[in-house]
MARPA-342136 format. One record per atom (N, C-alpha, C): atom name; x, y, z. Coordinates in Angstrom, 1 decimal, decimal comma. Layout:
# MARPA-342136
at  X  Y  Z
CA  X  Y  Z
...
END
This chain:
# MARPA-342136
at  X  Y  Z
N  35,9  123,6  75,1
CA  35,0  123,7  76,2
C  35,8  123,7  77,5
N  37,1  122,8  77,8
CA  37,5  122,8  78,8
C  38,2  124,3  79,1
N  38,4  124,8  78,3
CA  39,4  126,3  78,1
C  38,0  127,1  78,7
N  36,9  127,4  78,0
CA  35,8  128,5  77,9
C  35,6  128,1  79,7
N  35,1  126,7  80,0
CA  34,6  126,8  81,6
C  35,7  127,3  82,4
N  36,9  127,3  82,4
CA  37,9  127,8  83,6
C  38,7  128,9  82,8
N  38,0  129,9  82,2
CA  38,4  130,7  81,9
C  38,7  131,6  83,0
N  40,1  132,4  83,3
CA  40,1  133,6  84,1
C  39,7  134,9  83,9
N  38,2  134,7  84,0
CA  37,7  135,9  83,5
C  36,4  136,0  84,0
N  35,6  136,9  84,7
CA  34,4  136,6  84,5
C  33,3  136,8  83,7
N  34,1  137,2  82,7
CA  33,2  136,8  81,1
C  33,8  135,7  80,5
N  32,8  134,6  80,3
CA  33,4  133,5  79,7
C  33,6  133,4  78,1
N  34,7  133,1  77,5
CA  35,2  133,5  75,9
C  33,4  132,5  75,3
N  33,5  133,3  74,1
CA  32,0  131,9  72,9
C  33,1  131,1  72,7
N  32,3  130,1  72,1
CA  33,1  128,9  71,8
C  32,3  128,6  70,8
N  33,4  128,7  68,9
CA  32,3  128,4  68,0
C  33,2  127,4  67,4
N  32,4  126,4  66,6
CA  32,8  125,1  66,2
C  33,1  125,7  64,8
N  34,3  125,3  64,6
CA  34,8  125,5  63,2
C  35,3  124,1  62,4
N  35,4  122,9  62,8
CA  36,4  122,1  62,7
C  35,4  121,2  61,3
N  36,6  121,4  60,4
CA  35,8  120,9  58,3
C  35,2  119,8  58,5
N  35,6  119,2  59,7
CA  35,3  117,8  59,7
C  33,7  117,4  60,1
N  33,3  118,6  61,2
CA  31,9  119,0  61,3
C  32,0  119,0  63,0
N  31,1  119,4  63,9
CA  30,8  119,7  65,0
C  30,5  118,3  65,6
N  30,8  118,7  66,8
CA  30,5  117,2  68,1
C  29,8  117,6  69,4
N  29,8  119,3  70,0
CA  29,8  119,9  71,3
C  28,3  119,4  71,5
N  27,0  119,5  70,2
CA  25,9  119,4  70,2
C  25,4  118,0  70,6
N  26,1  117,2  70,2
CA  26,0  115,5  70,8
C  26,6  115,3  71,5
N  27,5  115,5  71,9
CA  28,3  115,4  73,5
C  27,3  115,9  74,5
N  26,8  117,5  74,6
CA  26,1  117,6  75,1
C  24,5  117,3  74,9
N  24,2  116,8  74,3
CA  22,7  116,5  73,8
C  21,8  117,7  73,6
N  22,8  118,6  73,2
CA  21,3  119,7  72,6
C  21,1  119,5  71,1
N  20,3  120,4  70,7
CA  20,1  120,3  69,1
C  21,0  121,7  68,8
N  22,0  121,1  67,3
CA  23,0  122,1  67,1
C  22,8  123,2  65,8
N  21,0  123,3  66,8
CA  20,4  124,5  65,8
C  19,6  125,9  66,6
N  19,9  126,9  67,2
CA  20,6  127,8  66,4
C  21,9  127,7  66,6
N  23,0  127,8  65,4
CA  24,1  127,6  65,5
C  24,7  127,8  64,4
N  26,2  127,4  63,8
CA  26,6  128,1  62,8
C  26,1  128,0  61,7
N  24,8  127,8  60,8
CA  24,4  128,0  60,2
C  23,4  129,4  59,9
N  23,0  129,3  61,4
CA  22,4  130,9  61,3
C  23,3  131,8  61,2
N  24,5  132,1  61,7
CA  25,3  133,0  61,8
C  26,3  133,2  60,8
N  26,3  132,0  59,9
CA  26,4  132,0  58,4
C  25,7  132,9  57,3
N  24,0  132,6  57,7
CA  23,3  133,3  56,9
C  22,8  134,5  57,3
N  23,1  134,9  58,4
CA  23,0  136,3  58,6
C  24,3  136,8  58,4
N  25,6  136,6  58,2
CA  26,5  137,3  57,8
C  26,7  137,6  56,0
N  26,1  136,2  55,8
CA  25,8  136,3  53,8
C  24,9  137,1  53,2
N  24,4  138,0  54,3
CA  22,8  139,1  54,5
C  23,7  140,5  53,9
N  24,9  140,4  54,7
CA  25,3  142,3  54,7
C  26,8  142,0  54,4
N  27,4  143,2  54,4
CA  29,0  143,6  54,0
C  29,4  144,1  55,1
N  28,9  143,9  55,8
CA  30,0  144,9  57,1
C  29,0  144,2  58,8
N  29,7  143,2  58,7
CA  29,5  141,8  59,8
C  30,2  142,2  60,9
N  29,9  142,3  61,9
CA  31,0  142,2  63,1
C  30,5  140,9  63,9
N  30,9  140,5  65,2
CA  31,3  140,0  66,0
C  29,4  139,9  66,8
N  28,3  141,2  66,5
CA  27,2  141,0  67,1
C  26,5  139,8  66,1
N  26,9  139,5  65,2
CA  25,9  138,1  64,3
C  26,2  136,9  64,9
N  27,5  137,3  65,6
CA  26,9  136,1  66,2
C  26,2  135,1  66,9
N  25,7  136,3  67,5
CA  24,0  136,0  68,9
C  23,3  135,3  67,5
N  23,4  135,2  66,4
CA  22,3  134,4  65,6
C  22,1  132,9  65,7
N  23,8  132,6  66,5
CA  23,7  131,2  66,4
C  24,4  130,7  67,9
N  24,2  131,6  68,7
CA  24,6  131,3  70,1
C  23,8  130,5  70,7
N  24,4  129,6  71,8
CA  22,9  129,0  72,7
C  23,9  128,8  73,7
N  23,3  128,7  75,0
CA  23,8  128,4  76,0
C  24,1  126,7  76,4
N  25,4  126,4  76,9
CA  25,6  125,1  77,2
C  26,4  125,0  78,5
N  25,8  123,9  79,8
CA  26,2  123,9  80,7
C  27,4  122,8  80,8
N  28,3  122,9  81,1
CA  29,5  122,6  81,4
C  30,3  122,4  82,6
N  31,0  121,3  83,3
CA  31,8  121,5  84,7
C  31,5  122,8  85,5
N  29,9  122,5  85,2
CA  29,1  123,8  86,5
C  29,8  125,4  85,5
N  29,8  125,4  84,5
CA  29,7  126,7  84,3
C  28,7  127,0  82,9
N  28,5  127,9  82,2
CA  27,6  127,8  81,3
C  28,4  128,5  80,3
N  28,4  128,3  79,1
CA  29,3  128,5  77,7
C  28,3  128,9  76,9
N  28,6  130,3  76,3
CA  27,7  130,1  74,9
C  28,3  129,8  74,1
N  27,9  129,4  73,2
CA  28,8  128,0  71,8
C  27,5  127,9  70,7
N  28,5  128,2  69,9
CA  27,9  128,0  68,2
C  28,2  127,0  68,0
N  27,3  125,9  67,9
CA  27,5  124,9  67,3
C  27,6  124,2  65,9
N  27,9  123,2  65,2
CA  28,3  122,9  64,0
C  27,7  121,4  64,2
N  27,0  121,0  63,2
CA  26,6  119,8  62,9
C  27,2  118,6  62,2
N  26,9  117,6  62,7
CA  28,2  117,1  62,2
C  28,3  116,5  60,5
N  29,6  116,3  60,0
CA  29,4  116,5  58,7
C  30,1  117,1  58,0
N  30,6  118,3  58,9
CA  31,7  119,8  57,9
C  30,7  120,6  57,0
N  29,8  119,8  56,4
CA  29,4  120,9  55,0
C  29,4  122,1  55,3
N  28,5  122,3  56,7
CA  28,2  123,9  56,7
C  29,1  124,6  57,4
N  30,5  124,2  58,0
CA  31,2  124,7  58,3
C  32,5  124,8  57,4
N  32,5  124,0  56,4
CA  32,9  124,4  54,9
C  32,5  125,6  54,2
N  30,9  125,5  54,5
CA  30,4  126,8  53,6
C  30,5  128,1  54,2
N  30,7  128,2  55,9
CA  30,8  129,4  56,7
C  32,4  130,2  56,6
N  32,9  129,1  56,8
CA  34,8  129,2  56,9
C  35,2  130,7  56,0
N  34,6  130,7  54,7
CA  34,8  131,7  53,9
C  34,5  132,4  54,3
N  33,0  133,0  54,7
CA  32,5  134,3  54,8
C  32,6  134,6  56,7
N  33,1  133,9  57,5
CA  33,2  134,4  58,4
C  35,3  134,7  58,6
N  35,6  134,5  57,2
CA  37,2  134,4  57,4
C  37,7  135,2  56,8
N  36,7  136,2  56,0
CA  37,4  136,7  54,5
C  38,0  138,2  55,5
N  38,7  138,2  54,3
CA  39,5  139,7  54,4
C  38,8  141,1  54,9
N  39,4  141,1  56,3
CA  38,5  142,6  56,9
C  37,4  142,1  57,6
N  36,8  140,8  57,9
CA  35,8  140,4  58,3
C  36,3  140,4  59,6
N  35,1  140,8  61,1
CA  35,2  141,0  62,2
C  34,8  140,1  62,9
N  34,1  139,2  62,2
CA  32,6  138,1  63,6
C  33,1  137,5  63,9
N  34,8  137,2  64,0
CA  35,0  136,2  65,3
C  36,1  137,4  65,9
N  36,4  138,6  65,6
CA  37,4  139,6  66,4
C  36,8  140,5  67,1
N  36,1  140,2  68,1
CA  35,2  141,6  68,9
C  36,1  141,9  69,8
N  35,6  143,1  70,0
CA  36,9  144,5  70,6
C  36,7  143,9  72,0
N  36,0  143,3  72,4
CA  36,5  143,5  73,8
C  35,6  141,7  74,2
N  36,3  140,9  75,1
CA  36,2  139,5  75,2
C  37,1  138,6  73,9
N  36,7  137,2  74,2
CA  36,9  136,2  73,6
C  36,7  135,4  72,9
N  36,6  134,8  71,9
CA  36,2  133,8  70,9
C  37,4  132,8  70,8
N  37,0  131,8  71,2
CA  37,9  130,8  70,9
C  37,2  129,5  69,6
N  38,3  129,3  68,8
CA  37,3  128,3  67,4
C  38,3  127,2  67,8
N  37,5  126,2  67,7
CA  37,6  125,0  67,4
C  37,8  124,6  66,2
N  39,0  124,4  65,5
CA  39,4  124,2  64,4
C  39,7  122,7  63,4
N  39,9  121,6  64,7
CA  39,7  120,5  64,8
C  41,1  120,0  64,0
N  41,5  119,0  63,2
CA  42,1  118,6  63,1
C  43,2  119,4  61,8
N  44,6  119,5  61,7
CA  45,5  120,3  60,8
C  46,1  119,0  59,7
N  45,4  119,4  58,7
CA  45,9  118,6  57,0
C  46,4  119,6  56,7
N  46,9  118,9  55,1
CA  47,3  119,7  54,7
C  46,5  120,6  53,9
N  45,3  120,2  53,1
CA  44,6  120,8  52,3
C  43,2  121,2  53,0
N  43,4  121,4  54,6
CA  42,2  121,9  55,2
C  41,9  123,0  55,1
N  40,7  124,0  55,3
CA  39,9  125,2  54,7
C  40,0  125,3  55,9
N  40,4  125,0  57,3
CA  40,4  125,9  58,5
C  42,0  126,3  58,6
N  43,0  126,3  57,3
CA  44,1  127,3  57,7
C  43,8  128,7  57,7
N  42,6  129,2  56,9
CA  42,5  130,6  56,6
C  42,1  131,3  58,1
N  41,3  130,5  58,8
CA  40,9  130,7  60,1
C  42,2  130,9  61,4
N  43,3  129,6  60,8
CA  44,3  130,1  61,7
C  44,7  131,2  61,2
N  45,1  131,4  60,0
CA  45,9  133,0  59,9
C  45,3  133,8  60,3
N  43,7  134,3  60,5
CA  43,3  135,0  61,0
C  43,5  135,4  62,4
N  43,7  134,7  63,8
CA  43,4  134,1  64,2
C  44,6  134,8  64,7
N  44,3  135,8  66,1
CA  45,3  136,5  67,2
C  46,7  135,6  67,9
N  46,0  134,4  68,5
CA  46,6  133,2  68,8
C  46,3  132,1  68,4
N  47,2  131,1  68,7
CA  46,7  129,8  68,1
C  47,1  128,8  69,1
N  46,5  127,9  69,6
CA  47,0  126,6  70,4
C  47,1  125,4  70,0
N  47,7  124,8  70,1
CA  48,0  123,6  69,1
C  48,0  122,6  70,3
N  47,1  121,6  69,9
CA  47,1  120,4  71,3
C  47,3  119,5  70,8
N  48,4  118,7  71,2
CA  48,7  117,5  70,8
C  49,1  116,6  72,0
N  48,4  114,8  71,6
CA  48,6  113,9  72,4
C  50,2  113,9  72,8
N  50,2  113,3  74,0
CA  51,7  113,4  74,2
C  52,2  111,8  74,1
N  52,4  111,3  72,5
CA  52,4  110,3  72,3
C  53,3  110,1  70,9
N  54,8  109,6  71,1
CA  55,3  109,2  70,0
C  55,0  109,9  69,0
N  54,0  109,0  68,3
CA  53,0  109,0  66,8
C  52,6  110,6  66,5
N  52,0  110,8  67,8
CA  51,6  112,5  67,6
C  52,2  113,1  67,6
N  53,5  113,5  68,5
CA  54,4  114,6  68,6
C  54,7  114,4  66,8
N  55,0  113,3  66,5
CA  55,0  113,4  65,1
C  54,6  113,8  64,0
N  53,5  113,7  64,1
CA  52,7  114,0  63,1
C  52,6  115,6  63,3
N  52,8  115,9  64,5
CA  52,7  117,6  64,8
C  53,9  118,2  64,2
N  54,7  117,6  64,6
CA  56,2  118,3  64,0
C  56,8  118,5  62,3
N  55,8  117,1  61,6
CA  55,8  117,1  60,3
C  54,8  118,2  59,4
N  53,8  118,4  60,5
CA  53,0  119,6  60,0
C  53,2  121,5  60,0
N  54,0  121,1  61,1
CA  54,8  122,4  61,2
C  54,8  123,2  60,3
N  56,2  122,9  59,9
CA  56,3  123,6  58,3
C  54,8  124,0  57,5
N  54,4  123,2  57,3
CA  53,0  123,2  56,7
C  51,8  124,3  57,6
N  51,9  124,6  58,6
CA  51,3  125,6  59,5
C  52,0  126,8  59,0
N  53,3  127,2  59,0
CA  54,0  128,2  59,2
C  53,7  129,2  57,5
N  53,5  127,7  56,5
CA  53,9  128,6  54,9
C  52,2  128,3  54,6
N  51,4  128,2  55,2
CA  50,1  128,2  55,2
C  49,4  129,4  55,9
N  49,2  129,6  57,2
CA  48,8  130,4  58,1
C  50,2  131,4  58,5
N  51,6  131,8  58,2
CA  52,0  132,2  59,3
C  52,3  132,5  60,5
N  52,5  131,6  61,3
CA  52,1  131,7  62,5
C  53,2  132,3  63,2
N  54,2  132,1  63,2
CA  55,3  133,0  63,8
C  54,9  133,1  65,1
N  55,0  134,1  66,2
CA  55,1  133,8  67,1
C  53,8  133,6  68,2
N  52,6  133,6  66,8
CA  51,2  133,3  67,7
C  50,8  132,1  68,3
N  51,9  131,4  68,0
CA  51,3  129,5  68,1
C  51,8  129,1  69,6
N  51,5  128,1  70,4
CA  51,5  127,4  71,5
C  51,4  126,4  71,5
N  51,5  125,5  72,1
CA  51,6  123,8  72,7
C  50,9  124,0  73,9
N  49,9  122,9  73,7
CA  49,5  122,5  74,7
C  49,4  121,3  75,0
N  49,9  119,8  75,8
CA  49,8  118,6  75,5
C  48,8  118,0  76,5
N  48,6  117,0  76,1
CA  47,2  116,2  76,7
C  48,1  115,0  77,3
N  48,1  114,9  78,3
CA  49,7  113,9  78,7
C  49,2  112,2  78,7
N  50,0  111,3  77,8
CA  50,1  110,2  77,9
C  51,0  109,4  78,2
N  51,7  109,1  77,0
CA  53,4  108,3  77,5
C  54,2  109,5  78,0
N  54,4  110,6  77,3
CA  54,8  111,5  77,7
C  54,0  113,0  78,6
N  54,9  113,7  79,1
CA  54,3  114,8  80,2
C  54,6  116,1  79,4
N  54,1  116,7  79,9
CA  54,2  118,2  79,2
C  55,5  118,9  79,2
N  56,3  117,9  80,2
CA  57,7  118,6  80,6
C  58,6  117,4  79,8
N  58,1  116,4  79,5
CA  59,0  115,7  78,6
C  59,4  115,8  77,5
N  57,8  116,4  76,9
CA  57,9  116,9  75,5
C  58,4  118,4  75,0
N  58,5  119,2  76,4
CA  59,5  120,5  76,7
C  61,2  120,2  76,1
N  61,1  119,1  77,4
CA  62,5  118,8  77,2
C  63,3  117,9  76,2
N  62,5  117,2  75,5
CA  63,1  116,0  74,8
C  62,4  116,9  73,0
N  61,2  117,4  72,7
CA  60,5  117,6  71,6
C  60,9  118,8  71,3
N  60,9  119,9  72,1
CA  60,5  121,3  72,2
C  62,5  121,7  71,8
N  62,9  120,6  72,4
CA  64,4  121,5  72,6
C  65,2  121,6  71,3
N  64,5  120,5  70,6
CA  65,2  120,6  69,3
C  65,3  122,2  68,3
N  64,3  122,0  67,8
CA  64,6  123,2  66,8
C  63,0  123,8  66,6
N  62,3  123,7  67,4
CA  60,6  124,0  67,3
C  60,5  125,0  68,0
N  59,8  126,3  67,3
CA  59,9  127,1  67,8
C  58,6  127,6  68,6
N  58,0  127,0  69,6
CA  56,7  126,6  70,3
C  57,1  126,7  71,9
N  56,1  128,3  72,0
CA  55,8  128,2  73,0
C  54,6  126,9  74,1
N  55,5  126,8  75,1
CA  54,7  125,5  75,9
C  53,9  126,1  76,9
N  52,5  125,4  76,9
CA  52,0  126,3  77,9
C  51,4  125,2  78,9
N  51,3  124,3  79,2
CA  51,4  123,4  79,9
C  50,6  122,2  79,5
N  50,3  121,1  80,5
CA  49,2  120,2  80,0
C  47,9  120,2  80,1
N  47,1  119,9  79,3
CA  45,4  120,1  79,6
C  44,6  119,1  80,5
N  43,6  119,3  80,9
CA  43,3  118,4  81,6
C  42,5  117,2  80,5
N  41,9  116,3  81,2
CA  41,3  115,1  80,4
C  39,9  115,6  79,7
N  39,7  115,3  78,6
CA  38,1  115,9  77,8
C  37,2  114,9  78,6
N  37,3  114,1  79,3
CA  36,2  113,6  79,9
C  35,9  114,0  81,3
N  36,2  115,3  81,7
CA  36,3  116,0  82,6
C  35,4  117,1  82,7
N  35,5  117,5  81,3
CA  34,5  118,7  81,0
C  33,0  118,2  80,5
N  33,0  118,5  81,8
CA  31,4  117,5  81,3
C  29,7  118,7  81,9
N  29,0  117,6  81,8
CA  27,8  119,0  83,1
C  27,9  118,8  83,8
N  28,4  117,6  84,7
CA  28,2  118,0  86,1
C  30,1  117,9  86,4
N  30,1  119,0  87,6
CA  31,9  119,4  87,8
C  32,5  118,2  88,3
N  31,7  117,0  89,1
CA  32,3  115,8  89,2
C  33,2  116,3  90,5
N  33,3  115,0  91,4
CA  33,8  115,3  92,4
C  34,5  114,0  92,8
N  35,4  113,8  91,6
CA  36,7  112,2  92,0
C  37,5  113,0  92,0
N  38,8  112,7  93,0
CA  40,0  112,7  93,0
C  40,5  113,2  91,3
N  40,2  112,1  90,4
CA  40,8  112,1  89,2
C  40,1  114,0  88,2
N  39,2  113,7  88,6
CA  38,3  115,3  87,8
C  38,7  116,5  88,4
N  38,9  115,7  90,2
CA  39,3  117,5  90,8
C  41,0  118,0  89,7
N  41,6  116,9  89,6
CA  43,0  117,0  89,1
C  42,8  117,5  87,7
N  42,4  116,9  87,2
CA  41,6  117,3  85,7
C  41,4  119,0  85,7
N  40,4  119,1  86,4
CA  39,9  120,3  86,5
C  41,5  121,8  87,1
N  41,8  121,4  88,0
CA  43,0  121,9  88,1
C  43,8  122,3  87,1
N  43,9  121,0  86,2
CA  45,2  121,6  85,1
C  44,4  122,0  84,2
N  43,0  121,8  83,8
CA  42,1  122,9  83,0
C  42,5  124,1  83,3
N  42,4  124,7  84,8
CA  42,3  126,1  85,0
C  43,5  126,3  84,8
N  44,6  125,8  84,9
CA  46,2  126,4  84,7
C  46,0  126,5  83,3
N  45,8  125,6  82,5
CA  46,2  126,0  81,3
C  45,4  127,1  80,8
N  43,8  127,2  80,6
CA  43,3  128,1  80,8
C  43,5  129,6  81,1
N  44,8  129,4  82,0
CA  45,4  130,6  82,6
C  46,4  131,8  81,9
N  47,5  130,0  81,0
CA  48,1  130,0  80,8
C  48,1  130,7  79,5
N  46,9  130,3  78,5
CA  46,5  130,4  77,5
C  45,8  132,3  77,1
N  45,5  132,4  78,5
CA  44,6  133,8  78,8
C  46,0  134,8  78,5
N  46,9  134,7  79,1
CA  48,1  135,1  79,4
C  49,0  135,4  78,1
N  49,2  134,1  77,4
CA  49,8  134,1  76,3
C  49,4  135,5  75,0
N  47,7  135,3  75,1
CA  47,1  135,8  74,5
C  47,3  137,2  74,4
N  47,2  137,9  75,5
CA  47,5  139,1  76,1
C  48,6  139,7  75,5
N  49,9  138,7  76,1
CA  51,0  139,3  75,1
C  51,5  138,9  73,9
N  50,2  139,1  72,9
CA  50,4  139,3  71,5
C  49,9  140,3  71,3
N  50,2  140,7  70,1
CA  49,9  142,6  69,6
C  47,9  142,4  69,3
N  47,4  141,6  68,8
CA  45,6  141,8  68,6
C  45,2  140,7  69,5
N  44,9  140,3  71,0
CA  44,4  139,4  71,7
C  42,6  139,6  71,7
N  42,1  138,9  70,5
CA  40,9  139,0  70,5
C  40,6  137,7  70,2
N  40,9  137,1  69,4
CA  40,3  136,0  69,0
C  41,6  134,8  69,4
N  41,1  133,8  69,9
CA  42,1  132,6  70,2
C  42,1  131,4  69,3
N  42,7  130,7  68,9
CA  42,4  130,1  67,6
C  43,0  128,8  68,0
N  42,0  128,0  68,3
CA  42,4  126,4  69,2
C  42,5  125,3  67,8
N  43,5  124,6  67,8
CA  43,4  123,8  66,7
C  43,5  122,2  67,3
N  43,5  121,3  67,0
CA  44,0  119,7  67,9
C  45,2  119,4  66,1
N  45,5  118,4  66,6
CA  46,4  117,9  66,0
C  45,7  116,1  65,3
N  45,0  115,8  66,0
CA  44,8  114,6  66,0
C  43,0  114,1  65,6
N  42,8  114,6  67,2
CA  41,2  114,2  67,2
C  40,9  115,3  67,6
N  39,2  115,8  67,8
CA  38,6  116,9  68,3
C  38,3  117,3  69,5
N  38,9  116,1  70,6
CA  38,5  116,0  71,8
C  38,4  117,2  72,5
N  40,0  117,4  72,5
CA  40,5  118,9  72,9
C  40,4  120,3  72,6
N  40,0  121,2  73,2
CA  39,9  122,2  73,0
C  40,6  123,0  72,0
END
């Protein structure tokens, strides 16, 4: 959500909840997370040649840091985003790669035996967000490997960090320099920033700022990869992050 509101674009990317573990955007924001990926499950289990328009089945509008996002949402739980993962991931399938705009999936947390790798391989770019904390850089770096002979990712993947003990430039310089081959694209702002109303503290304008840079940054990346259609947001840890 923080990526979709400060998008540079004035078409804002969908934002559809993919993450096994189940959806949260719907109780965060307090709507009901129906129509949402369950319609757009069963309207794609309807026909053989699905593109990118099924997805208005499960679109709804949600207001955000004063902007408005359409977002498929996912109830929480995973089941039905267990049961979608397939048929919106299979081979040759289009509904999250439309020719022209953005889709970005929330893919939520990377195991090893998660059913949202098939989604990363699909998946133009990929962003990887991780706390900038010890524990986490860890757990990200030990997963690596496990990204790379899973999904492939080779040169579509990115860092993005959420800064805590460490800064986006620490984990450049101290994480990044070793042997990881991850492009850095800066730090995100705080998920309690992205809210409905844009908020006007000191702390949110700053927030909101490094939203739009990374946002920027992420638009950018995207671009120069060979299929920039679909963006493929994954977290490392928790779901907070985009």
């Amino acid at each position: 959500m923080g990526l979709a509101t400060h998008w540079p674009d004035n078409r804002r990317p969908v934002v559809v909840e993919l993450d096994p573990e189940g959806g949260d955007i719907a109780g965060r924001w307090q709507v009901h997370p129906e129509p949402g990926l369950a319609d757009v499950a069963a309207a794609v289990a309807s026909t053989v040649d699905a593109g990118p328009e099924f997805l208005s089945a499960g679109l709804q509008p949600i207001e955000a840091a004063g902007a408005v996002v359409e977002v498929v949402c996912a109830p929480p739980g995973g089941q039905v985003v267990r049961q979608a993962l397939p048929l919106l991931t299979a081979p040759g399938s289009k509904v999250l790669n439309p020719a022209e705009g953005v889709v970005i999936a929330d893919l939520g947390n990377l195991y090893a035996v998660s059913p949202a790798w098939q989604a990363l391989a699909a998946a133009d770019a990929v962003v990887l967000v991780v706390e900038g904390t010890l524990a986490h850089l860890a757990h990200l770096r030990s997963r690596l490997d496990e990204a790379e002979t899973q999904a492939r990712l080779g040169s579509r993947a990115a860092l993005a960090v959420a800064e805590a003990d460490y800064t986006a430039a620490e984990v450049e310089e101290v994480f990044l320099a070793a042997d990881l081959p991850l492009h850095l694209l800066g730090p995100s702002g705080t998920a309690a920033s992205v809210t409905a109303d844009a908020g006007s503290r000191r702390r949110d304008r700053r927030a909101h700022r490094a939203w739009s840079a990374l946002a920027a940054s992420v638009a950018d990346f995207a671009a120069a990869l060979d299929r920039p259609a679909l963006t493929g947001a994954a977290t490392t840890r928790t779901g907070e992050a985009s």
